[in-house]
C-alpha positions as CSV (number, residue, x, y, z in Angstrom):
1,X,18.1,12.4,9.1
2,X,16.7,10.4,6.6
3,X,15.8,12.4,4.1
4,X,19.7,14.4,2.7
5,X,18.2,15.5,-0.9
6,X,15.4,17.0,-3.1
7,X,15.8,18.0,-6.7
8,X,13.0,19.6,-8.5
9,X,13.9,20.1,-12.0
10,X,11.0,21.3,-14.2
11,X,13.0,21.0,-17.4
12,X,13.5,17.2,-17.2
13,X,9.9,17.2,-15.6
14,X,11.3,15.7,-12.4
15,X,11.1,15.5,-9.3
16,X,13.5,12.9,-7.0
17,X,14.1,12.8,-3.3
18,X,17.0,10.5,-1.2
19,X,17.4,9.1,1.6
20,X,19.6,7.1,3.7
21,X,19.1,4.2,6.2
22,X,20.9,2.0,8.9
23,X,20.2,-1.0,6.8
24,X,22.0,-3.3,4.3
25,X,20.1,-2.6,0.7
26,X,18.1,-6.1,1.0
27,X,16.7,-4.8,4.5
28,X,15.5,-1.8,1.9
29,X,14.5,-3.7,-0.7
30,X,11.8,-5.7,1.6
31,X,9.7,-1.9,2.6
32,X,9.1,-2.2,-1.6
33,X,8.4,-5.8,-2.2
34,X,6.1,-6.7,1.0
35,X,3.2,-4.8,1.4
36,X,2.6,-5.0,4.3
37,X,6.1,-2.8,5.3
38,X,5.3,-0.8,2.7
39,X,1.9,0.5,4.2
40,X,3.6,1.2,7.4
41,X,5.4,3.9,6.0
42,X,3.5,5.0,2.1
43,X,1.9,8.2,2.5
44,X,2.4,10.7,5.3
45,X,1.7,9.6,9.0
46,X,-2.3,11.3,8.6
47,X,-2.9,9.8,5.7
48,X,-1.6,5.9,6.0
49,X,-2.3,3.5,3.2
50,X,-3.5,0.5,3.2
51,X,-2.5,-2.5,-0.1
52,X,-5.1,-4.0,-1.6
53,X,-3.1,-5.6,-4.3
54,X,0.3,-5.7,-4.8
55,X,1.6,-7.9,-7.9
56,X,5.3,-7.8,-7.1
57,X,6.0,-8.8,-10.8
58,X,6.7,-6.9,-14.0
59,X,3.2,-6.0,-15.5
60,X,1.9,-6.4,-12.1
61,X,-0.5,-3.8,-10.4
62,X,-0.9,-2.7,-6.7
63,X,-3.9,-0.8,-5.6
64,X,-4.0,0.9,-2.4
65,X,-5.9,4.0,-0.6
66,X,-4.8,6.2,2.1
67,X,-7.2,6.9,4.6
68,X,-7.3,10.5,5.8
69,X,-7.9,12.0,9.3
70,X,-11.8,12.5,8.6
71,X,-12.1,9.1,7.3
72,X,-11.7,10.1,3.3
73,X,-10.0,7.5,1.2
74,X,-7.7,8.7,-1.7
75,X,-7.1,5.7,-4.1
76,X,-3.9,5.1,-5.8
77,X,-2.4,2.4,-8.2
78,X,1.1,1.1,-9.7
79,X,2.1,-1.0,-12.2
80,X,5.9,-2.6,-11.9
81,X,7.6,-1.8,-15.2
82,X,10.9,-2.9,-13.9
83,X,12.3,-5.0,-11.1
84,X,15.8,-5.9,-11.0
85,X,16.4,-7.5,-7.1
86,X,17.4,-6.0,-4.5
87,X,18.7,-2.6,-6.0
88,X,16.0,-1.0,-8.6
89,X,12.3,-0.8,-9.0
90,X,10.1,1.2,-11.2
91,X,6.3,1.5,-11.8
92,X,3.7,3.7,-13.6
93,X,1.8,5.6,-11.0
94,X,-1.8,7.4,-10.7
95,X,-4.9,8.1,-9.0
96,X,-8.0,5.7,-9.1
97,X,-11.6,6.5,-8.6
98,X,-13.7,4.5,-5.5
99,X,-13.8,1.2,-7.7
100,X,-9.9,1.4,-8.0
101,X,-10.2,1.7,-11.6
102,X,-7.6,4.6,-13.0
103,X,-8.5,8.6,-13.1
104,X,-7.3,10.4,-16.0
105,X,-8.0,14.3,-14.6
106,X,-3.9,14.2,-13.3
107,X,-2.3,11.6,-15.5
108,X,0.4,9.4,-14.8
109,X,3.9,9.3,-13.4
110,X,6.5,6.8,-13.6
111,X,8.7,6.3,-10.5
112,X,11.9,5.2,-10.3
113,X,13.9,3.3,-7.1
114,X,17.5,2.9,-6.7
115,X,18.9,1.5,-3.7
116,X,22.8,2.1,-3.6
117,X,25.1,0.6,-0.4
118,X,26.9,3.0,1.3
119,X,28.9,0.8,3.9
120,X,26.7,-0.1,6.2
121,X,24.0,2.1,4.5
122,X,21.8,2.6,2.0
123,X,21.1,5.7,-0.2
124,X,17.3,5.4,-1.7
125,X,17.0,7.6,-4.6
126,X,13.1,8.4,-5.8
127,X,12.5,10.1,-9.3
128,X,9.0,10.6,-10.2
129,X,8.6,11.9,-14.1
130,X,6.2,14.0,-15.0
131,X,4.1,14.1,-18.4
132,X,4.2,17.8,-18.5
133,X,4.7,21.4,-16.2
134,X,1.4,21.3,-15.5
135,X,0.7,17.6,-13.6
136,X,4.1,18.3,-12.0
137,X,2.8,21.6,-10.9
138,X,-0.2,20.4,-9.8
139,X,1.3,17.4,-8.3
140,X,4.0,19.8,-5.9
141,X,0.4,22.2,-5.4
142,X,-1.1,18.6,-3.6
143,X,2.1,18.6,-1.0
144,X,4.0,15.9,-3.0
145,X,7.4,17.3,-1.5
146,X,6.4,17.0,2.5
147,X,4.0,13.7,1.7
148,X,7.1,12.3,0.3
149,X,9.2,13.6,3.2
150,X,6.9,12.2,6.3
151,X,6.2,8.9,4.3
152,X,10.2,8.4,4.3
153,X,10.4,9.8,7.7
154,X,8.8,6.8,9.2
155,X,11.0,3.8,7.4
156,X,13.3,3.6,10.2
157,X,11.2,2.6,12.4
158,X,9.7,0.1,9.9
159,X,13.8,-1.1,9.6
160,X,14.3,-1.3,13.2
161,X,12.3,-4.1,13.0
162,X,13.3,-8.0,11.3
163,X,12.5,-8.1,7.6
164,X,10.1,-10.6,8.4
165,X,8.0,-8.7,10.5
């Protein structure tokens, strides 16, 4: 199972989701930094995304869209606030209108990574923070919690493959 944990907690307007893997936490780290591991498994399995951009640097930006089952794009983007190699990551996250530029109707939420070892392991802690009850409201009315759970569902079979891949 790779998904052991979900916390909502509404007070702290957050919302944080682990997992654990059969891999060594640099095997991890490489499904963030390269993008093209991380659109084999960002975004549940109907809705796969696709990098336009990814600046891998603090104060850089990826831009990406997921491609639903009737063809319709949803476009996201991130900006790296903090990268600290091969164990935390964070980035400002929100939607984006067709140009990729960034939507303002359900603001922005800042995502934290933490990769921890666990022997052989690695435990993958998500938090998302919310600006307020209501975007993290919305945001679990969208299917955040099952989008988040099929997106990490597939990153074992992104693993069982070399980093390089």
């Amino acid at each position: 199972m790779t998904v052991v944990s979900v916390n909502k907690d509404v007070e702290a307007l957050s919302f944080s989701i682990v997992s654990e893997f059969d891999a060594d936490v640099q095997r991890v780290w490489r499904i963030w930094e390269d993008p093209r591991q991380l659109e084999r498994w960002w975004g549940p399995p109907t809705w796969p995304a696709t990098f336009e951009t990814h600046e891998f640097t603090v104060g850089g930006k990826a831009a990406y869209y997921m491609t639903g089952p009737d063809g319709t794009k949803a476009r996201g983007w991130w900006k790296f606030t903090a990268i600290n190699s091969p164990d935390r990551l964070e980035f400002d996250d929100g939607f984006a209108d067709e140009q990729g530029e960034p939507v303002d109707d359900l603001g922005v939420t800042h995502a934290t990574v933490k990769l921890e070892p666990l022997e052989n392991r690695t435990r993958m802690t998500i938090t998302s923070t919310f600006d307020s009850k209501e975007q993290m409201q919305k945001m679990a009315e969208m299917g955040m919690e099952d989008g988040m759970r099929e997106a990490l569902e597939q990153i074992d079979a992104v693993l069982s493959e070399p980093a390089n891949a």
